[in-house]
N, C-alpha and C positions, 0 to 999 in steps of 0.2 A: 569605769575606772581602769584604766593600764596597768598591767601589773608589772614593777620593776621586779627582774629575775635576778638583783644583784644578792651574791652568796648564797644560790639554790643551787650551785652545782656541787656533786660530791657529797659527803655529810656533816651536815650543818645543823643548826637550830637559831630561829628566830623568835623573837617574842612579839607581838603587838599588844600595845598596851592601850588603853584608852576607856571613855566611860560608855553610855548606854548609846544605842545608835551615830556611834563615830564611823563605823565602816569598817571593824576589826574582820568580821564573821567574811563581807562581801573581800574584804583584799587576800584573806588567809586562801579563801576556794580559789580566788584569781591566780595566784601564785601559785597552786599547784596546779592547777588546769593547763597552767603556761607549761608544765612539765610534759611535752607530749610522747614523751617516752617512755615517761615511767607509772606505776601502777599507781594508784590514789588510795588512801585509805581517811575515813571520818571516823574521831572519836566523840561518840556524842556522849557527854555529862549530865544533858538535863533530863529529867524527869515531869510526866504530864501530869499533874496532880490536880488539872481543872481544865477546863475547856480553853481557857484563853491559852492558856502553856500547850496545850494541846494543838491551838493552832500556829502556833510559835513556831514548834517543831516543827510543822509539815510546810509552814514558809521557808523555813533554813533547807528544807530538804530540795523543795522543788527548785533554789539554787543553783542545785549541783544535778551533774549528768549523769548519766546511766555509768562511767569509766569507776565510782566512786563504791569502795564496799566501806559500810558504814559497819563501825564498833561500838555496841552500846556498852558502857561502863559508866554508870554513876557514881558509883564507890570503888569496887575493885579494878583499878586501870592497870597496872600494870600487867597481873596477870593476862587482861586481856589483849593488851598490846604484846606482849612476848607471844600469845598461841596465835595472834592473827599474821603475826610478823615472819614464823616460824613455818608455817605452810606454802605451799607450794605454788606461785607462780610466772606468767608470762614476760613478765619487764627487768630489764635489767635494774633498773631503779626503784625507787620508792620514795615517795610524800605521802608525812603520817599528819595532819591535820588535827589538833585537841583542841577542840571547841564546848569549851572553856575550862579554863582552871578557877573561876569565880562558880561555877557551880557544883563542879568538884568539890570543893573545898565546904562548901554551904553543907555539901549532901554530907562528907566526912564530921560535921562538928552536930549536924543535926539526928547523927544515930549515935551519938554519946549522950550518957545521963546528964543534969543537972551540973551535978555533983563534981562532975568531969573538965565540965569546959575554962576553969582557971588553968588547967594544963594543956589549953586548947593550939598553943603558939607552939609550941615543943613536939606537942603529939603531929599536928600538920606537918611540921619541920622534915619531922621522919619519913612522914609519906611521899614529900616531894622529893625530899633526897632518894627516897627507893625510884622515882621518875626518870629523875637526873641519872641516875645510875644505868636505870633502860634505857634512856637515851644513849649515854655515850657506851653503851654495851653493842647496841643496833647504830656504830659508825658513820656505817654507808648508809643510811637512810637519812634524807633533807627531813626538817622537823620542823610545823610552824603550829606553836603556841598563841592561845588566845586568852587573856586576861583583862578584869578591870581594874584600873585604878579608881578605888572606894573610898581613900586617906585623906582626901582633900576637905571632905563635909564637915557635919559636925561633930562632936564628938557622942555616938549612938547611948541612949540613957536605959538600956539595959545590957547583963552583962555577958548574953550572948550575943547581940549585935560589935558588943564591946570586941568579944571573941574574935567574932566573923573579923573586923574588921581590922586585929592585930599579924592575923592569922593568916590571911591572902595578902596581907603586906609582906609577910615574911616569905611565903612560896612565891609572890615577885621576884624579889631580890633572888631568891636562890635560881631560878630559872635563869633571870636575868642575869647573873654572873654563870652560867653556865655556856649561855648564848653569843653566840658568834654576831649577830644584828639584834638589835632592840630597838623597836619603834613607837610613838607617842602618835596617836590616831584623833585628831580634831576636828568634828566636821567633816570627814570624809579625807583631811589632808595630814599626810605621813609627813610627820616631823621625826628623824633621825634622833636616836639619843645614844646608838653603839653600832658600832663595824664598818665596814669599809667606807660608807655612802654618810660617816658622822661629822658635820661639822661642829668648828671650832671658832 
């Protein structure tokens, strides 16, 4: 897959959006790989909690090149994105890869009680906006976000699925109005839905 570099220069944020094996993960590494000037960094979200996730992980990893320092944050991202951002090195630039906000999001609603997750919308809300906040805090850094769209199905018959999937609807939107490019990922093929490359 080619990676279009439109709206990677300077600091940006991108979204790609799309469902389970669309090519979200392989175009996000393309796009900063294409950066050959600037440092790489991976946020990784998921968590191994069985051998198949297990080797989930170490396929997404062997991906990407040696140029790549990988951020592990399953819950707390941001802090780790400000200390890793904050340190000192070699490139004028930087590409920060968040792969993904669908498990982010999972891992946030599944260390709340029961009891909790009717305020599951609100409470995510806040965390992405503290995201969004890192981002347009770290400017000069190109930014490409990875998420799924989960809305489409049916409507999930319990009410933490219900949560989950109120809940990553609402951290879309808010990325996605943050984002300079937003893209709809089908099959491997980038359909435009925001910024310069959008049809009408």
């Amino acid at each position: 897959m080619s990676a279009d570099t439109t709206n990677m220069s300077g600091g940006s944020v991108r979204l790609l959006l799309g469902g389970v094996r669309a090519g979200k993960s392989g175009r996000a590494v393309a796009l900063a790989e294409a950066q050959s000037d600037a440092a790489l960094f991976f946020v990784a979200t998921a968590q191994a909690f069985d051998d198949e996730m297990q080797q989930r992980i170490a396929n997404h990893q062997a991906e990407r090149s040696a140029r790549w320092r990988t951020i592990e944050a399953p819950v707390s991202i941001v802090p780790a994105i400000d200390e890793a951002l904050s340190a000192p090195h070699l490139f004028a630039r930087r590409v920060v890869v968040i792969d993904c906000l669908t498990l982010w999001v999972s891992n946030l609603l599944l260390a709340r009680a029961d009891d909790e997750l009717r305020d599951a919308e609100p409470y995510v809300a806040r965390e992405v906006a503290a995201l969004v906040t890192c981002m347009q805090h770290h400017a000069d850094v190109q930014w490409v976000v990875v998420s799924n769209e989960v809305g489409l199905g049916i409507v999930p018959h319990t009410l933490l699925g219900r949560a989950y999937r109120d809940a990553l609807g609402r951290a879309n939107q808010l990325v996605a109005a943050a984002a300079g490019t937003v893209e709809l990922m089908v099959a491997g093929i980038v359909l435009p839905l925001k910024g310069p490359s959008e049809r009408h």
